[in-house]
N, C-alpha and C positions, 0 to 999 in steps of 0.2 A: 504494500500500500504506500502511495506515495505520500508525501507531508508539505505543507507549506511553506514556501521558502521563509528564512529567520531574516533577521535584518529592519531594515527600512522599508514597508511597502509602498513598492511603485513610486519610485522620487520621481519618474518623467514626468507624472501624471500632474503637476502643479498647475498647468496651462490652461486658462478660459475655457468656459463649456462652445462648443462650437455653433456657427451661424444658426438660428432654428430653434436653440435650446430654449426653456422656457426664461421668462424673465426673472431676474433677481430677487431677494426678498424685498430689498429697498427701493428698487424698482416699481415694485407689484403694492409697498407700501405711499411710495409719493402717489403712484395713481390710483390708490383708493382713498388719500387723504384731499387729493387735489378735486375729483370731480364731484358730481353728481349722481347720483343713482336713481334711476324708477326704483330699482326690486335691490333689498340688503338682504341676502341668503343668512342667517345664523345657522348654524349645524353641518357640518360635511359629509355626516351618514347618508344611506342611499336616498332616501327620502329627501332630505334637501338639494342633493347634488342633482336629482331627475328635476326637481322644479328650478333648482338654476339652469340644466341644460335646454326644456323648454322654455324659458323664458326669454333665455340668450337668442336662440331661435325663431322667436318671435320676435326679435329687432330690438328687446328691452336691452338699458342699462343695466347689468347684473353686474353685483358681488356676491363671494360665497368666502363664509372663514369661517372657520373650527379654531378651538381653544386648544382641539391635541391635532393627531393626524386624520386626512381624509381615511374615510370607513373606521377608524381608532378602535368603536368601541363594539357596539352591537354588531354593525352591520360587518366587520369580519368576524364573526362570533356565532357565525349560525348555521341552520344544517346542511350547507351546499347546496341545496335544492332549488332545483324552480319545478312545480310541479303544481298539479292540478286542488289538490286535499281530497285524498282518497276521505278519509274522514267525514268529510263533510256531507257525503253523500246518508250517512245514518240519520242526518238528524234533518234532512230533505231541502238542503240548499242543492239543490240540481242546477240552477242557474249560476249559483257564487263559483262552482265548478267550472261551469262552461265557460265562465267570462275566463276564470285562472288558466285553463288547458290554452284560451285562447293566446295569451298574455305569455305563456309558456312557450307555446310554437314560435310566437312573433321572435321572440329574444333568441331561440335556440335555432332558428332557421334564418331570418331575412335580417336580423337587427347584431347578434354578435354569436354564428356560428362559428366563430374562431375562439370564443369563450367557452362556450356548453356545450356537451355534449350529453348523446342520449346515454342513459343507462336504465335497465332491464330489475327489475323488482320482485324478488319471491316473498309471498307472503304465507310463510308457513300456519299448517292446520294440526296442528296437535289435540291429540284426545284428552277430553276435558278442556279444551282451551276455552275461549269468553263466546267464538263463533265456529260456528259450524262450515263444511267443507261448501255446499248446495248455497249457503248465504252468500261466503267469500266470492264462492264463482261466479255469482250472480252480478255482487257487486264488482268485477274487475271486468265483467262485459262491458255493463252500465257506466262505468269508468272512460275503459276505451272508444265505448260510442259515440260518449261526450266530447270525447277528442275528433270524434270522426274516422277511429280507424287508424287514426296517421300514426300511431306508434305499434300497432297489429291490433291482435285482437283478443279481448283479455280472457283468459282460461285456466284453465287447472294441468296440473303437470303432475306426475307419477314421483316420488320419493329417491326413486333411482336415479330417475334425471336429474334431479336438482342436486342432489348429491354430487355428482360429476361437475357441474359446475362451481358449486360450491362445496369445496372440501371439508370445509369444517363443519357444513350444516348438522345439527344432532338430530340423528334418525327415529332414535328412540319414538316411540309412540306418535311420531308423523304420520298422519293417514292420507295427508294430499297437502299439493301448493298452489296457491293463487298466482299467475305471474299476471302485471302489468307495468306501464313504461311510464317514466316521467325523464326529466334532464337534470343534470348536474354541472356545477360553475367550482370556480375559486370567485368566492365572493367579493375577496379584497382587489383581484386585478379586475373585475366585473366595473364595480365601484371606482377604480382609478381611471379606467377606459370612458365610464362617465363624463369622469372632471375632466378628463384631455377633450374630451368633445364639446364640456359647455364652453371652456376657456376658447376651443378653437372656432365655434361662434361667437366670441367676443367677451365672454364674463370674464371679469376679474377674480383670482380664487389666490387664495393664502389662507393654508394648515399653523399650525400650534401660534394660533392668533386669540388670545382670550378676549371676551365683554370684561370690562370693566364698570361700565356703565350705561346705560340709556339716554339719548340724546332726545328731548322735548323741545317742541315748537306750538306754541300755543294751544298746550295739554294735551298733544298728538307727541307720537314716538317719530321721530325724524331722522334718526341714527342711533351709532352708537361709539363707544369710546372702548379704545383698543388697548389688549399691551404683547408686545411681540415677547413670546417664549423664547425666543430663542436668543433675543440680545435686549429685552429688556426695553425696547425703541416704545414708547407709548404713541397712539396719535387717532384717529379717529374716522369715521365714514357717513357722510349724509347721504340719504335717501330719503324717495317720496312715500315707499312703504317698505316695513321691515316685516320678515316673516324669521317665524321661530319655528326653528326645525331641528330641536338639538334633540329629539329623543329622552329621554331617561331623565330629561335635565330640563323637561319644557318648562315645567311649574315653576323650575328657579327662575328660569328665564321674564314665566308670567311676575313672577313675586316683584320684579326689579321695576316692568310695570304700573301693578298695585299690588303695594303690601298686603291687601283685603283679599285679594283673590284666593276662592278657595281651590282647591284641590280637583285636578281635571282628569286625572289617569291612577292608573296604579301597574305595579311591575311584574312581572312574572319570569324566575330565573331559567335559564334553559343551561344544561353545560353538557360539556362534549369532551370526551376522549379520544386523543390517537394513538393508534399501536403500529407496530411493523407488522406487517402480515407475514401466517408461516407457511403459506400454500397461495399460491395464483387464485383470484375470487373472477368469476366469468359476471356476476349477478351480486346486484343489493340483497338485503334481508330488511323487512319490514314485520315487525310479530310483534303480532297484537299482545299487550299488558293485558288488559282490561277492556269494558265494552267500549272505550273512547280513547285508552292510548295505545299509542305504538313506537316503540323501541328500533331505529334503526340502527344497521351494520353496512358503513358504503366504504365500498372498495373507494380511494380519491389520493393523487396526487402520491402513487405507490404505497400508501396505510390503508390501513382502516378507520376508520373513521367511525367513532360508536356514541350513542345518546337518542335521545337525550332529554333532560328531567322538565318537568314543570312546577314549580312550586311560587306563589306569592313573597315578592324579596317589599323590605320596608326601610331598609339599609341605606349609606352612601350612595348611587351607582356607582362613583370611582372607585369602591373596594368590592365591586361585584366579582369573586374567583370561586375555583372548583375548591370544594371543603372534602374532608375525607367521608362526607355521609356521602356527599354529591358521586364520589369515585365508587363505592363500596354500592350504591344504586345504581350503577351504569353495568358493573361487571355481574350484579346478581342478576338483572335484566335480559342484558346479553346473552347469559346463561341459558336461557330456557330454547334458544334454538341454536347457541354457540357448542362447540367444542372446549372443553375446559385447556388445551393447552395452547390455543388461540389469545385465550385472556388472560395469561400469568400476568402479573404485574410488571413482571421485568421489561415486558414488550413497548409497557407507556412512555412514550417519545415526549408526549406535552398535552396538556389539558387548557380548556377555555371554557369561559362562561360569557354569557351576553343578557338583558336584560330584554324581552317583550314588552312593549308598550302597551295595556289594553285600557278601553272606555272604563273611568270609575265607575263604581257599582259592587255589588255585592255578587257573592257565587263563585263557585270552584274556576279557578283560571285555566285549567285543560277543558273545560265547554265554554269558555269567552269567545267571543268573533273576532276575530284578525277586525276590526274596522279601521279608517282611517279617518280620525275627527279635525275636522279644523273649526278653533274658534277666534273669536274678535274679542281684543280686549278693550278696558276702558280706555289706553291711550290711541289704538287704531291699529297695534302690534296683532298679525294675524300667527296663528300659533296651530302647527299641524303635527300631526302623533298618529303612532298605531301603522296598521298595514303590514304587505307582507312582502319579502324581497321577490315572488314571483310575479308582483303588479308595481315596480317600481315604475315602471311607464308610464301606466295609469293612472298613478298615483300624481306624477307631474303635472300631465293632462288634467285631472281632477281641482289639483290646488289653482293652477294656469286658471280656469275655468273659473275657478270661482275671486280669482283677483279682476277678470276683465269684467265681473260684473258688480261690484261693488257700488254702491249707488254713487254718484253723484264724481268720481271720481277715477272711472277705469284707467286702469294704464292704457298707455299707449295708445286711449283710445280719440285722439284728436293729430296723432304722428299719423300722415300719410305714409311712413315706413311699417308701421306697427303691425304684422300677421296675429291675426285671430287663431285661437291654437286649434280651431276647426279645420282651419285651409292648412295647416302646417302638413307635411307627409305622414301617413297612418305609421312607418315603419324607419323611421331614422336608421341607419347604420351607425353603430360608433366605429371610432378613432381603429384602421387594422384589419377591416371588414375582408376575407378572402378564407380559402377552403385550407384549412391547415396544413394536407395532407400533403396537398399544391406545394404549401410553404416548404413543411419540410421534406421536401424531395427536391426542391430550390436550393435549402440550405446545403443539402448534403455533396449536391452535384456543382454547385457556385461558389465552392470553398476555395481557399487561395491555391494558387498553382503550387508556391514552392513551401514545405511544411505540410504538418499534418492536415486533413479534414475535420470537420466537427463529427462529433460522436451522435449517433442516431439516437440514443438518450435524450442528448442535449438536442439536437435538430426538433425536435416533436417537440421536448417541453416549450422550447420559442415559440413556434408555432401555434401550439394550444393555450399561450398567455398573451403573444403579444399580435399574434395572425402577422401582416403583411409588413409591420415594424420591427418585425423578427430584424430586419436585412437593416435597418439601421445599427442592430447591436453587430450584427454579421462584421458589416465594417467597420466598429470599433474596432473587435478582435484579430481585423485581419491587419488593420494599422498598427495595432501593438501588442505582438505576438503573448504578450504578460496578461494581457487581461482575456485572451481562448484560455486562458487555464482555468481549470474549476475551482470555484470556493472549496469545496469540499468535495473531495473524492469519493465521497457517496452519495451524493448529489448531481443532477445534473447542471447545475445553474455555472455560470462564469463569471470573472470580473468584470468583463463589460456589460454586465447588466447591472451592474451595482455604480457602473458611472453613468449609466442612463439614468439609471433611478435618481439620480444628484444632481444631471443637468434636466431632465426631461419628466420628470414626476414626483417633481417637490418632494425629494427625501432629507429630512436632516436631520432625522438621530439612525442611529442602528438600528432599534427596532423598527423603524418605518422601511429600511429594507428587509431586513432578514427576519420579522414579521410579517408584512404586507405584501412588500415589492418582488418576493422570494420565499421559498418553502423550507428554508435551513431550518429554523426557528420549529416550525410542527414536525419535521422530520428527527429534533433534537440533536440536530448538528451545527448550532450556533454559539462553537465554544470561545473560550474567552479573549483565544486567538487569533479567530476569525474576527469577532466583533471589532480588536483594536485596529484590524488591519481594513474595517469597513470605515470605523471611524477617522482613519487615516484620509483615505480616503474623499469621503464627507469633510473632511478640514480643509480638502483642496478645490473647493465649489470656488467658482473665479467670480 
């Protein structure tokens, strides 16, 4: 096995980010301090970054800042999915289905099949389980109908089959499997591929930017006052309206507002385990808890990927992590369709938790409705929560929607530039849009003449992260032969993605790459080593 070189990392690497690269912090801070804004984005999770991207779209003045990193908290925190709510089908939302299957195809076919892709679903029957074999099947037709088909067509599978695919599945007392189809993302490159597209229709966007305050103009909210994390620069952003879209944190947000405002949401913990996998997985496991949950096991990003819990959190959100009850509930869980040496513990590479947003109210939080609420506060501060990362689109759409009709005051609505987010395209592409498979087979064939090739490891993962911007990192690597080399030799990721992510995707701590921008981090190969040598790195942003 090879090792990283000792020393000094990359001393060439000092030189300016190149033509193209995104703009500075100081840069990106004079021109939010300087202008004007229609729309001030608060929150960088998906939810805010979809209604900055339609808003930019529609010819608005947009900002978008976060107090940590874009996607920081939730919105990398959740179960890879984009997918219909098998679920939801019991308690007779037939339509909430349809609209998600639809919202589902959009993203994984025309909008970022260079991000998602499909993946195949057993949903094992064990005797004595919460449902019966004839219910399952019925419901994984009804499932696939919803869809129209386009993922096949949903049915039951023999114990032997599935086994074959899935190695570890426990046979014990299986009497049959459900299979149907939904899709799978990295949520976090999902969500960054976002911000490069609202920025690239014009929004202004800057991560680890905290509120300080609330900026009033004649007992309306008209901005806000900032302080840069990262060097402490204080300064501030007018706009004509602000929306609050911090997730987990809207209430503080409302509180800054009016002190009076009571209490709009409540939280619900979800956390997530990864392991290495010790057998090839062909198919997910989705297996039913109970009449209303389900414990998935997704093959993602070479782990597994296992959870995950629901429970009402009343806590910090900043100190939302995985607790030994949360880990000790995931692996008994797993259990009931897992292999016991699939789940040792030794396999856990790294754990996450993330907070669900649901409508206050009372009632068990695994039957709440994903909804997505937006209210108006007493300063004119509109404040949106909730929803689910498989209608991030719609979600944009939705808020877009309901800012152009605000009485007395629509945006943009006296700018003959202004697009209506009716006439806007049903199906945006983001930032890389092209067929992976295409890319890397590009990669592999358009490697430098003299020296090695890139490694088919590495060729796909670009492809499957970054689609057709794969070939920007390509010729990083091919310019400086230091940075085709791998972070980590069990990894497929290189150093020239770790200076993209610095000039080209606002990263400035370590964790924003080798969390976010990169898989070291849940593969649990983000040693102490590496981090200096990323930090390095990140010290030399021009």
């Amino acid at each position: 096995m090879t090792t990283l070189q000792s020393g000094p990392a990359f001393p060439a690497l000092g030189t300016p980010p190149a033509a193209g690269s995104a703009p500075s912090r100081a840069e990106t801070r004079d021109r939010l301090s300087k202008a004007s804004y229609d729309l001030l984005v608060i929150g960088g999770g998906i939810l805010g970054i979809s209604t900055a991207w339609h808003a930019a779209q529609s010819g608005l003045r947009v900002a978008l800042v976060d107090a940590g990193d874009f996607a920081g908290a939730t919105s990398s925190a959740s179960s890879k999915l984009l997918h219909g709510g098998l679920r939801y089908l019991q308690t007779g939302a037939v339509k909430l289905v349809a609209e998600n299957h639809f919202e589902r195809r959009a993203v994984s076919r025309q909008v970022a099949p260079h991000l998602a892709n499909p993946l195949t679903f057993y949903l094992p029957v064990y005797k004595g389980g919460p449902h019966g074999a004839a219910k399952l099947g019925a419901g994984v037709f009804a499932y696939s109908a919803l869809s129209a088909f386009g993922d096949g067509v949903g049915h039951l599978l023999s114990p032997a089959k599935a086994a074959q695919d899935v190695p570890e599945l426990r046979t014990d007392n299986l009497k049959a499997v459900a299979v149907y189809g939904d899709d799978q993302m990295n949520d976090a490159r999902m969500a960054l591929m976002t911000v490069r597209a609202a920025a690239d229709a014009g929004a202004a966007v800057l991560n680890h930017a905290e509120v300080t305050g609330l900026r009033f103009t004649g007992g309306r909210v008209t901005g806000a006052d900032l302080k840069d994390r990262v060097d402490g620069t204080e300064f501030g952003v007018n706009a004509r309206l602000v929306l609050n879209a911090t997730g987990p944190w809207v209430d503080h947000l409302r509180a800054m507002e009016n002190p009076d405002a009571a209490p709009s949401i409540r939280l619900s913990k979800g956390a997530h385990l990864v392991l290495k996998r010790t057998a090839p997985w062909k198919a997910a496991l989705a297996t039913p808890i109970d009449k209303y949950r389900i414990t998935f096991a997704l093959p993602w990003e070479d782990m597994l990927l296992l959870g995950t819990t629901d429970e009402e959190y009343e806590g910090d959100p900043a100190d939302v992590r995985v607790t030994e009850a949360d880990t000790a509930q995931i692996l008994d869980e797993a259990a009931f369709s897992i292999r016991d040496q699939q789940l040792s513990r030794d396999l856990i590479t790294y754990s996450f938790a993330g907070l669900r947003v649901l409508p206050g109210g009372p009632g068990d939080t695994s039957k709440a409705k994903r909804e997505t609420v937006v209210t108006e506060g007493r300063g004119g501060m509109l404040s949106v929560a909730g929803g689910k990362w498989t209608t991030f689109r719609h979600i944009g759409r939705t808020v877009m929607k309901k800012l152009e009709s605000l009485p007395g005051r629509p945006l943009g609505g006296a700018d003959e530039d202004f697009v209506p987010i009716s006439e806007l395209p049903k199906k945006l592409p983001l930032p890389g849009i092209a067929n992976p498979r295409a890319v890397a087979h590009r990669l592999l064939v358009d490697g430098p003449a003299p020296g090695p090739r890139m490694a088919p490891d590495t060729a796909r993962h670009l492809a499957t992260h970054y689609g057709s911007l794969s070939f920007d990192i390509a010729r990083l690597a091919n310019e400086n032969p230091q940075l085709a080399e791998r972070v980590h030799p069990d990894a497929p990721e290189i150093w020239a993605q770790v200076v993209y992510a610095r000039d080209n995707e606002w990263a400035e701590t370590a964790d924003d790459v080798l969390r976010r921008r990169t898989t070291l981090t849940i593969r649990g190969l983000a040693t102490d080593e590496i981090r200096g040598k990323v930090e390095d790195l990140l010290g030399k942003k021009g």
